[in-house]
C-alpha positions as CSV (number, residue, x, y, z in Angstrom):
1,X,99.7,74.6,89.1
2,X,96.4,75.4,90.5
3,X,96.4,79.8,91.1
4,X,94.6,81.4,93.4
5,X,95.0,85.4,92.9
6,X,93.8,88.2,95.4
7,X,90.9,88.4,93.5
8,X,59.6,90.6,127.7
9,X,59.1,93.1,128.1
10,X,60.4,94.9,130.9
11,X,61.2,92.2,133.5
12,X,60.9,93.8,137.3
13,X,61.2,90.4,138.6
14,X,64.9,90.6,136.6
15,X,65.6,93.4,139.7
16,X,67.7,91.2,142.2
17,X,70.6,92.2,143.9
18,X,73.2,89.8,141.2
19,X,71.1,92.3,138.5
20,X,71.7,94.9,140.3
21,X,75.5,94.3,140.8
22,X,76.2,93.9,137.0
23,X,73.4,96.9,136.2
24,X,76.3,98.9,138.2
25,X,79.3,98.0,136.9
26,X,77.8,98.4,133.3
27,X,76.3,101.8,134.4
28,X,80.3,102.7,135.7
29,X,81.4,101.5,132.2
30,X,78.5,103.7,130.1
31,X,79.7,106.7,132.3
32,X,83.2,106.1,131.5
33,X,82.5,105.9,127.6
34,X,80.0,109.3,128.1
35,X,83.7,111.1,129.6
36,X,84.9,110.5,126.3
37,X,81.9,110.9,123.5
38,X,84.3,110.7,120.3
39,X,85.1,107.2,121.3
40,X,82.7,104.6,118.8
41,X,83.3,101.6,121.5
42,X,81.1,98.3,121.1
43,X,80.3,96.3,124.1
44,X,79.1,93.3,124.9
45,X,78.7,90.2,127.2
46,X,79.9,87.3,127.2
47,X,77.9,84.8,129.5
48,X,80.0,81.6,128.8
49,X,83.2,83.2,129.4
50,X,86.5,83.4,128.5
51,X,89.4,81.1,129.6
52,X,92.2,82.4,127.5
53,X,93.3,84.3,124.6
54,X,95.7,82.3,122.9
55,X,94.7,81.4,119.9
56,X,96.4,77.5,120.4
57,X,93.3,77.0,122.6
58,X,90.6,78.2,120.5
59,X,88.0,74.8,121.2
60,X,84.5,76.8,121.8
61,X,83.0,80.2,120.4
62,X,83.3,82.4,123.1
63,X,87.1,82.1,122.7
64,X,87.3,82.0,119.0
65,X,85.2,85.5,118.9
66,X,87.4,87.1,121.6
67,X,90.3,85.8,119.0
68,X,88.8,86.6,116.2
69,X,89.6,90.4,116.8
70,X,93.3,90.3,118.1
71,X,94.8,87.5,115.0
72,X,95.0,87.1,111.8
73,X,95.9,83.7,109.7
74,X,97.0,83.3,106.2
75,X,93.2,82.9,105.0
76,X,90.2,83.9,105.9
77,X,86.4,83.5,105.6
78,X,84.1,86.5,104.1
79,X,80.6,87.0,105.0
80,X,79.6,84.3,102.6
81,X,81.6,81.5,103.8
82,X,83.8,82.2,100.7
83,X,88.0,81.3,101.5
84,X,89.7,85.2,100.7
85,X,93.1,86.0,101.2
86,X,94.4,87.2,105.0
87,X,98.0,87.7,105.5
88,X,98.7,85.6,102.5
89,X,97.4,87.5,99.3
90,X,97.6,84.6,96.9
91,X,98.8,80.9,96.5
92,X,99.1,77.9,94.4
93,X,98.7,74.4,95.0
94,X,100.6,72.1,93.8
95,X,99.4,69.1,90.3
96,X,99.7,66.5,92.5
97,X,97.4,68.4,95.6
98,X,99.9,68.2,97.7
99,X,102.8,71.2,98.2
100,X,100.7,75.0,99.4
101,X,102.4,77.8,98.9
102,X,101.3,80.9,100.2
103,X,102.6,84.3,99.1
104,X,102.9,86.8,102.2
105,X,102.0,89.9,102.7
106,X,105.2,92.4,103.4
107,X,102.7,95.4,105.2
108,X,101.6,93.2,108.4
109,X,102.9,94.1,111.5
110,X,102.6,92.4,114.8
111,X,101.2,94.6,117.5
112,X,103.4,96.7,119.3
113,X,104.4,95.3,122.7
114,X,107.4,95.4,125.0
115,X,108.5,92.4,124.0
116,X,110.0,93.0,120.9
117,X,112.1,95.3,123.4
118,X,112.8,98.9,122.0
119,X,111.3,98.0,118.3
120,X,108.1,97.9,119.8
121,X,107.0,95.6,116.7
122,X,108.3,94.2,113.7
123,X,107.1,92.9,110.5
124,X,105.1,89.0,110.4
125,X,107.4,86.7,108.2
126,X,107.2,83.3,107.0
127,X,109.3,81.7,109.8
128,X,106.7,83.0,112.2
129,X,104.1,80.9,110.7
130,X,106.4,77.7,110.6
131,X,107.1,78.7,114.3
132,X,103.1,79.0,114.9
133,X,102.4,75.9,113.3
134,X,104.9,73.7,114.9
135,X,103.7,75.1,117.7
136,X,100.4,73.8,117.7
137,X,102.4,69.9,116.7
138,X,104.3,70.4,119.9
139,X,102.9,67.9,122.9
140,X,103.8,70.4,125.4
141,X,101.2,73.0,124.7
142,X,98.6,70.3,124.4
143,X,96.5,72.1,122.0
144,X,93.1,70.8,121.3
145,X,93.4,71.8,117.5
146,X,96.6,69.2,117.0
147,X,93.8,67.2,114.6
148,X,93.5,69.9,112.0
149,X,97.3,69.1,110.9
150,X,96.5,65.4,110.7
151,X,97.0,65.4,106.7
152,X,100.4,67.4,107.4
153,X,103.6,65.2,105.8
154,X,105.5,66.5,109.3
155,X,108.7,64.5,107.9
156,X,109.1,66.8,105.1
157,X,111.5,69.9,106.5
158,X,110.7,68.3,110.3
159,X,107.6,69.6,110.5
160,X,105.4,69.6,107.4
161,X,106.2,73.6,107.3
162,X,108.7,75.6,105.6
163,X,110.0,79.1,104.7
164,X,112.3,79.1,101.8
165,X,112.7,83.1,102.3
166,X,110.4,85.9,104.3
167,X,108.0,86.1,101.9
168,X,107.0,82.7,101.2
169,X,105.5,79.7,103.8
170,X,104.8,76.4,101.9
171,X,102.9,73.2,103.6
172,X,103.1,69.7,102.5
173,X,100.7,67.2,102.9
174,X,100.3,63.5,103.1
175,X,97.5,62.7,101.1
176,X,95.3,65.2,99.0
177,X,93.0,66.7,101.2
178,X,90.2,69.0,99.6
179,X,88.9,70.8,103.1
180,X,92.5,71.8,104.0
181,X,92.2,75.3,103.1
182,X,89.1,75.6,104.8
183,X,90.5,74.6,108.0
184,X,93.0,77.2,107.4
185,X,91.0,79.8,108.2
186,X,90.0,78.6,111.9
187,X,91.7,80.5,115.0
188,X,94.1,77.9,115.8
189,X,96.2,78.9,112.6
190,X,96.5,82.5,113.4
191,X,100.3,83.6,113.7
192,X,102.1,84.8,116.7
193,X,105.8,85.9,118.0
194,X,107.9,83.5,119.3
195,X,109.2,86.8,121.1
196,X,105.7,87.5,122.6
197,X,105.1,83.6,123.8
198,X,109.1,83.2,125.2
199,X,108.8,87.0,127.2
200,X,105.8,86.2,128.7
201,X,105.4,82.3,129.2
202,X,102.6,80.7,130.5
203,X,100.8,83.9,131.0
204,X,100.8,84.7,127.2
205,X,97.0,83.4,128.0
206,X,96.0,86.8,129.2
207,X,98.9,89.0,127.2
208,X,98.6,88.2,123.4
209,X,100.1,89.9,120.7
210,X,98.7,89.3,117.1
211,X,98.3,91.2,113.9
212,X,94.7,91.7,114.3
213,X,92.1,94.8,113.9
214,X,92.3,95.2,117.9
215,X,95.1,94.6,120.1
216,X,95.0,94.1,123.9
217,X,94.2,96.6,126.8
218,X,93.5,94.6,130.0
219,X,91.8,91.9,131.2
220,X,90.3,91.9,134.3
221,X,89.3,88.2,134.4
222,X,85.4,87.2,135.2
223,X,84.3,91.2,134.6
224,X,86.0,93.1,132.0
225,X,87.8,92.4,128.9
226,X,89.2,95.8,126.6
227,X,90.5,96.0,123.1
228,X,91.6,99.4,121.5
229,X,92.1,100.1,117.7
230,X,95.1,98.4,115.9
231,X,95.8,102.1,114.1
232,X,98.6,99.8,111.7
233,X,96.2,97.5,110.9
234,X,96.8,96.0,107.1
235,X,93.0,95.9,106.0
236,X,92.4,99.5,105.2
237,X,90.5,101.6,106.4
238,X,89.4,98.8,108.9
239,X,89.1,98.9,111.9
240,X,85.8,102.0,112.4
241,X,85.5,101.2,116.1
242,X,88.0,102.9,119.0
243,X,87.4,100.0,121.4
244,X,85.5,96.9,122.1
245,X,84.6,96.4,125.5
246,X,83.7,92.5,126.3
247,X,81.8,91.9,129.7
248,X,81.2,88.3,131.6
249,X,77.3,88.6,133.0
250,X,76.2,85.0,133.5
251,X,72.4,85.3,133.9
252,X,71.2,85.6,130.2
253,X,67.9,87.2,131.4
254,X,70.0,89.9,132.8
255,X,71.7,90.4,129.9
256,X,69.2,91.0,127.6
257,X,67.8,93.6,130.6
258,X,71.0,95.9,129.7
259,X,70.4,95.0,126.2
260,X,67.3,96.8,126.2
261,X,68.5,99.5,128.6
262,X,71.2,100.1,125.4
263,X,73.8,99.0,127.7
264,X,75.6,96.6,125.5
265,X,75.4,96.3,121.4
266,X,74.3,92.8,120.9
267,X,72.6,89.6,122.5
268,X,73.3,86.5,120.7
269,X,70.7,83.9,120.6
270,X,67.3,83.8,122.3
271,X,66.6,82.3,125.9
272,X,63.2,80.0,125.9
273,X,61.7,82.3,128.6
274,X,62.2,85.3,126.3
275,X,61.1,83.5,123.0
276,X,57.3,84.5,123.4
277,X,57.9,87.9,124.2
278,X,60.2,89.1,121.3
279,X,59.4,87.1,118.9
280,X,55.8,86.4,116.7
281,X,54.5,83.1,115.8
282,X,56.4,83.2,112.5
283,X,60.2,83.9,114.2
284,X,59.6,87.7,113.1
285,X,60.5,90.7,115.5
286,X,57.6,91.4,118.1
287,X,56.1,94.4,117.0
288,X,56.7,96.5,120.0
289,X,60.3,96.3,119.6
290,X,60.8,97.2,116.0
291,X,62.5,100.2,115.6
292,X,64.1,99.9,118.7
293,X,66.9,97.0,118.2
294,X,67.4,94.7,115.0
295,X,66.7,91.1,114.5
296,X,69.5,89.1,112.2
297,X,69.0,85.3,111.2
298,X,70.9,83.2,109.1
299,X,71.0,79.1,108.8
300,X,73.7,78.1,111.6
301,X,75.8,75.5,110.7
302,X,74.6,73.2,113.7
303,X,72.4,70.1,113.3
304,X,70.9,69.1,116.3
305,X,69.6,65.7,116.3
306,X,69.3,62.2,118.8
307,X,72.1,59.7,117.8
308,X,71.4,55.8,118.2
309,X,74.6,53.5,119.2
310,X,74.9,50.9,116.2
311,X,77.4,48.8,118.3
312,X,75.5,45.3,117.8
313,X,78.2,44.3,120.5
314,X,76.8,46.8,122.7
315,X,74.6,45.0,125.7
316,X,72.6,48.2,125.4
317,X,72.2,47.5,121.8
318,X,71.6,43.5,121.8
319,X,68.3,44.0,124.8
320,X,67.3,47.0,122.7
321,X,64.5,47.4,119.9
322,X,67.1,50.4,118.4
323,X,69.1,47.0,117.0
324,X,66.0,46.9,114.5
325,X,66.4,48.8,111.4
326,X,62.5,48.9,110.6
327,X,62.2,50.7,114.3
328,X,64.7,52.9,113.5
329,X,63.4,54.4,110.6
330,X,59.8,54.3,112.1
331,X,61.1,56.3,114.9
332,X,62.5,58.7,111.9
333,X,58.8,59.2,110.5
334,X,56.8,59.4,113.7
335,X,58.6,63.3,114.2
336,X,56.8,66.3,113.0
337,X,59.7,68.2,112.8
338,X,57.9,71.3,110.9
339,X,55.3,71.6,113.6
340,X,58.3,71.1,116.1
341,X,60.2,74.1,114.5
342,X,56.9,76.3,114.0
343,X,55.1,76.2,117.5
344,X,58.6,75.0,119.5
345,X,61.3,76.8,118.2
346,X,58.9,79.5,116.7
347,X,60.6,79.2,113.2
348,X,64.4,79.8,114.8
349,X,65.7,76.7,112.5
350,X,64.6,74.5,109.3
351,X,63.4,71.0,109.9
352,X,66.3,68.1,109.2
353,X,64.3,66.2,106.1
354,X,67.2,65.4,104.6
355,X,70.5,64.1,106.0
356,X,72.7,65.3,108.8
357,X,74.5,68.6,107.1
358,X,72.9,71.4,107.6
359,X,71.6,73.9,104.5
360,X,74.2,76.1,104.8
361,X,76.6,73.9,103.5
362,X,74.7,72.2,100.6
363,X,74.0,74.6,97.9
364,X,70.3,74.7,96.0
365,X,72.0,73.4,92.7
366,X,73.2,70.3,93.9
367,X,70.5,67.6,94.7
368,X,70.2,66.0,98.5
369,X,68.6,62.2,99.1
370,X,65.4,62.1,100.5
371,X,65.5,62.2,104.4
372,X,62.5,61.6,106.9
373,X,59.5,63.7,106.6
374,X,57.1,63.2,108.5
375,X,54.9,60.1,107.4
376,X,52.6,58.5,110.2
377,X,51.3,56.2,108.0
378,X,54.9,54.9,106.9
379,X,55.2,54.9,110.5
380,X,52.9,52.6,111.4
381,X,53.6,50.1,109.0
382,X,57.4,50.0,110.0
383,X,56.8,49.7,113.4
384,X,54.9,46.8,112.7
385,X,57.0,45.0,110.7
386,X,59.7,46.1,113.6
387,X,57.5,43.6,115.7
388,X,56.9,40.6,113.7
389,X,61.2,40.5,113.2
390,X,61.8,40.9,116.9
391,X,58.9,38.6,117.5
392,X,57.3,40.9,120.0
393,X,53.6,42.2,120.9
394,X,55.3,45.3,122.8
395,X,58.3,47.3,122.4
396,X,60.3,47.4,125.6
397,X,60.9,51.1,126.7
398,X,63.5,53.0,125.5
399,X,65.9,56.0,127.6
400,X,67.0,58.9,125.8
401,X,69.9,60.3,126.9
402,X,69.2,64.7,127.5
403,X,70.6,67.7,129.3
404,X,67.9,70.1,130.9
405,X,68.7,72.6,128.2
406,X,67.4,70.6,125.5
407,X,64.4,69.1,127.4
408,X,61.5,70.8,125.6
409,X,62.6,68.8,122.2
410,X,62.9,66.2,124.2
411,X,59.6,66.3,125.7
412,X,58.3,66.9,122.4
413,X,59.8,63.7,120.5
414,X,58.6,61.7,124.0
415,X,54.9,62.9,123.0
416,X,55.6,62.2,119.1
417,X,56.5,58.7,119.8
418,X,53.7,58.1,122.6
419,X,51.5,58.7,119.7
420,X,52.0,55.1,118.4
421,X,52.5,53.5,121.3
422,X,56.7,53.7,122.1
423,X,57.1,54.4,125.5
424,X,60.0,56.6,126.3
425,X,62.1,57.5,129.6
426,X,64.3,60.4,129.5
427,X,67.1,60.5,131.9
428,X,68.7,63.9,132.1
429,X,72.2,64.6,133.3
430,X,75.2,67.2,133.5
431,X,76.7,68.6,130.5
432,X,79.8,67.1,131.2
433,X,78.4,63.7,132.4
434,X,76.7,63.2,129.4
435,X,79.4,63.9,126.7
436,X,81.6,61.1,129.1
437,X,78.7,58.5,128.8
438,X,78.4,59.2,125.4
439,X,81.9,59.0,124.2
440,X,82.1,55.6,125.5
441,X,79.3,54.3,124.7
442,X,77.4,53.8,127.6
443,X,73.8,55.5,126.5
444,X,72.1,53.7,123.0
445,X,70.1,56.8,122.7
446,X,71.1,60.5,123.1
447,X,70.2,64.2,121.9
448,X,73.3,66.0,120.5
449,X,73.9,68.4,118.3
450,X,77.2,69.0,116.0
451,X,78.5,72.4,114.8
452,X,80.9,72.7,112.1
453,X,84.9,73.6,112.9
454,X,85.1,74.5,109.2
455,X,82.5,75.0,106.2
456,X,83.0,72.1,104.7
457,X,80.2,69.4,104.3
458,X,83.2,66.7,105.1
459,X,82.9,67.9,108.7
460,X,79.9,66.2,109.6
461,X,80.6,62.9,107.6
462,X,83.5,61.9,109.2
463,X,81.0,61.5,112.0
464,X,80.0,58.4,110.5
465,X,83.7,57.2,109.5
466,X,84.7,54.4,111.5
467,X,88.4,55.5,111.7
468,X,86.9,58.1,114.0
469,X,85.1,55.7,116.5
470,X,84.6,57.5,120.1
471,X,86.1,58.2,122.4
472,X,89.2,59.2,120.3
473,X,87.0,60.7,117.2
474,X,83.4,61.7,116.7
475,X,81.4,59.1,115.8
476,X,79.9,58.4,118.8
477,X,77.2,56.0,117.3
478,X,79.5,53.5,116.1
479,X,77.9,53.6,112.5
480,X,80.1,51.3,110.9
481,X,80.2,50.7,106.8
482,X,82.7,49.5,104.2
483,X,81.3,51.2,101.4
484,X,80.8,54.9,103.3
485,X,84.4,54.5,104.5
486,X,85.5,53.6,101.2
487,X,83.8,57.2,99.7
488,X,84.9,59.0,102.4
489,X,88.2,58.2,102.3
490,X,88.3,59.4,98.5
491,X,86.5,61.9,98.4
492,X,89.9,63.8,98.4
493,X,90.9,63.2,94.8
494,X,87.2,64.7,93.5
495,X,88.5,67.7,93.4
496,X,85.5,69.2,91.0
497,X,83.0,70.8,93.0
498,X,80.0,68.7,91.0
499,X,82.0,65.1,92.1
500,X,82.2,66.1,95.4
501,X,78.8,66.9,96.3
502,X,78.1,63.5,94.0
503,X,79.9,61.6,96.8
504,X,78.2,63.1,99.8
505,X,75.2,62.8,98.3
506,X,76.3,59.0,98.2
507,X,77.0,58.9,101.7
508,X,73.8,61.2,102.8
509,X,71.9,58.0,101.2
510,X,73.8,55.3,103.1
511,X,73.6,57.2,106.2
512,X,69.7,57.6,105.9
513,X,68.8,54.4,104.5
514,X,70.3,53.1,107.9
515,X,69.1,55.4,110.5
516,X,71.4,55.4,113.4
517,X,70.7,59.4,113.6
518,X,67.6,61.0,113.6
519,X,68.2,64.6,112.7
520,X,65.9,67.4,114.1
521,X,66.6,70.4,112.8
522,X,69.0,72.7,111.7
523,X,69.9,75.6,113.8
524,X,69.5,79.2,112.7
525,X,72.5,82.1,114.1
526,X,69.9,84.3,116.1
527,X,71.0,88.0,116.8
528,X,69.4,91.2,118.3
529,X,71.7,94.7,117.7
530,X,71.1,98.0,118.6
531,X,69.6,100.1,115.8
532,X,72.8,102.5,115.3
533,X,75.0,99.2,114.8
534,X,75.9,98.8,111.3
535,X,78.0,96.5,108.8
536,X,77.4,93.6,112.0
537,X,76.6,90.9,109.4
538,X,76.3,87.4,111.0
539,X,77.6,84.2,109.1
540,X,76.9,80.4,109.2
541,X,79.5,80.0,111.5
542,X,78.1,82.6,114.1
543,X,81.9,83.8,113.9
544,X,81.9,87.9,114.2
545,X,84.3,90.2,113.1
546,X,84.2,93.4,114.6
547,X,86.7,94.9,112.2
548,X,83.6,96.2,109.6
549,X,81.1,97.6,112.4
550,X,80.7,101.3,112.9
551,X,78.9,102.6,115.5
């Protein structure tokens, strides 16, 4: 058995009367917390909002943040991405990778609510994660994280899940699965009452009950959202903070306004019209502010990049120079990403020389392939050899794919490529438009980006595997290859550490050498907080727990 023991200054223009609206019902909430000074309360906003707090539907940050307070799952994630016990303080897995057993915790209580009738709360046990798991299986709740049991043996026990007593909850699998425990740890696996979900139905969206540091006040949906202090709370002597206060300001401007106004604790990332005045030319904090707020930044676990459909069926990809391979990688060269990240992004990021996962989840000691740096000269001479195998004297134009929010890279890889003659359209459209033309496969060329669900390098190569073609997996380019399926697919049974990161280094190669993805850069987690904030440590994931912060 394999053992794991618990080892822009001031804007005036930023004065209008939405500013002023919010700037009211923030000053309300300051006076409110000044009635009661002993309280240590952190607020802050939340500009993407919240559509629910049950942790079955935990798809985008916002939510997973706002759940990341109230639940609690058998494992979780420290500050360095490293998989520590939660609710479960040890566990073994079994010679042949695939029986879990997790040993429980007998001190975590659920938080008290009238559901559980005149107990108030009762003790978390095994059965309650077989109940929370199945529920997630179930095709009535529709849960958007039904994938991350995919390797679950669900006719084993009915499910996949079992609790031989209180104490222990065991999970078998179909195949060995080496990222498994990592995906443990995301929000969807937190575990819940049945009592809490049968009392209050469909509305358990906005009345959850979990075992987390903070349990649930109010929500007043679109303006307020209050936590208060789980005092039974197993991880001793967390939580410091009385209360978290979360607010829904839309305008980001306007948030960082009552940011510097110490209205709220912490901005999260940095708003282009906002990037010149805080920050220097290096990505360091403006001098005029220092002292007054901190700036945190750690590599994000985000690559953003510009995918290329490598459907040769494709019409789009038939008419289209992109079918070349020589183009391709020319297109690869002709970027400057290090001048992009310097003078565009002002040194928020690292520029994508390598493959497509990001730096935070490839350690120093193991080697990466050689990616694209910029090489004109290798440029040149690709895109001319891209010619005489097209038999052409001019490239037709190309269309990249954007949304208005990325438009400056985009803009900036237009002028890159104009440089050797590649004339480029972009076509900009809706969020929501674009990620439907994209999933099937109606744009050859698009800018995208791809943050991890769970730290493991494995979640950005399957978005290359062809078992997870769009629009029912993530590949969206169609990359297509016998002998990357063929390592990705076993890459389970390298269980060593060295033998994994000896495959993906495989399948980094294959993926460069045929250049259907041009990766940009990888993303940095960018954070301003108050000066009296402390143990606020941000993580690759851009996950927070508030459960360590004192105020």
């Amino acid at each position: 058995m394999l053992n794991w023991k618990t080892r822009n200054r001031y804007f005036p223009l930023l004065i209008n009367s939405g500013l002023f609206i919010g700037g009211l019902f923030f000053f309300m909430a300051c006076q409110h917390r000044s009635q009661e000074p002993e309280k240590s309360v952190f607020s802050y906003n939340e500009a993407n909002g919240i559509g629910t707090l049950d942790p079955a539907y935990t798809k985008d940050l916002a939510t997973i943040n706002a759940c990341e307070q109230l639940y609690n799952g058998l494992v979780q994630l420290d500050e360095n991405m490293n998989i520590v016990p939660a609710i479960a303080h040890n566990w073994s897995i079994s010679e042949d990778f695939l029986t879990y057993t997790f040993d429980l915790r007998g001190d975590v209580y659920f938080h008290k609510n009238v559901c559980f009738g005149s107990m108030e709360t009762r003790a978390v046990k095994a059965q309650d994660f077989v109940y929370s798991f199945r529920r997630i299986l179930a095709p009535k709740i529709a849960s958007p994280g039904l994938w991350i049991f995919d390797k679950v043996d669900t006719t084993w026990n009915d499910s996949g899940f079992f609790a031989p007593n209180d104490s222990v909850f065991q999970i078998k699998l179909k195949t060995p699965y080496s990222p498994f425990l990592s995906i443990l740890t995301m929000k969807y696996c937190s575990v819940i009452p049945v009592a809490a979900v049968e009392y209050y139905g469909t509305d358990f969206r906005k009345n959850p009950v979990g075992t987390g540091p903070f349990m649930f006040k109010f929500w007043e949906e679109g303006l307020k959202l209050v936590y208060l202090k789980n005092p039974d709370y197993f991880e001793k002597p967390y939580p410091f903070l009385d209360a978290v206060n979360i607010f829904f300001l839309i305008d980001r401007q306007s948030e960082f306004l009552l940011f510097l106004q110490n209205k709220i604790d912490f901005v999260s990332g940095i708003s282009p019209a906002l990037k010149d005045e805080l920050l220097t030319e290096d990505g360091q904090l403006a001098e005029k502010y220092r002292g007054r707020f901190h700036l945190q930044k750690t590599p994000y676990l985000n690559t953003e990049y510009i995918g290329i459909l490598a459907d040769t069926n494709s019409p789009l990809v038939k008419n289209s120079p992109l079918k070349n391979l020589a183009f391709r990688q020319a297109l690869n060269y002709s970027i400057d990403r290090r001048k992009m990240t310097r003078y565009l992004l002002k040194n928020i990021g690292q520029p994508a020389e390598f493959g497509m996962v990001p730096t935070g989840l490839w350690p120093d000691k193991y080697s990466r392939p050689e990616g694209y740096a910029y090489n004109p000269k290798k440029a040149e001479e690709l895109f001319a050899q891209a010619k005489k195998e097209l038999n052409v004297s001019k490239f037709s134009v190309i269309s990249i794919a954007a949304t208005n929010k990325s438009i400056d890279i985009v803009k900036f890889v237009q002028h890159e490529w104009s440089r050797f003659g590649i004339e480029t359209e972009i076509a900009l459209n809706q969020w929501a438009a674009l990620r439907e033309m994209v999933a099937n496969n109606k744009v050859n060329l698009f800018r995208a980006s791809w943050v991890a669900d769970y730290p493991d390098a494995e979640n950005y190569f399957i978005l290359f595997g062809s078992d997870f073609f769009s629009p029912n997996g993530p590949n969206y380019t169609h990359f297509n290859s016998d002998a990357y399926d063929s390592l990705l697919k076993n890459i389970n049974f390298a269980y060593s550490i060295e033998s994994k990161f000896a495959a993906y280094r495989m399948m980094d190669s294959i993926i460069i050498a045929n250049a259907s993805v041009i990766p940009l850069y990888y993303d940095d987690v960018v954070r301003f907080s108050q000066i009296d904030i402390q143990g606020f440590t941000p993580n690759p994931m851009n996950i927070f727990s508030l459960k360590k912060v004192k105020k």
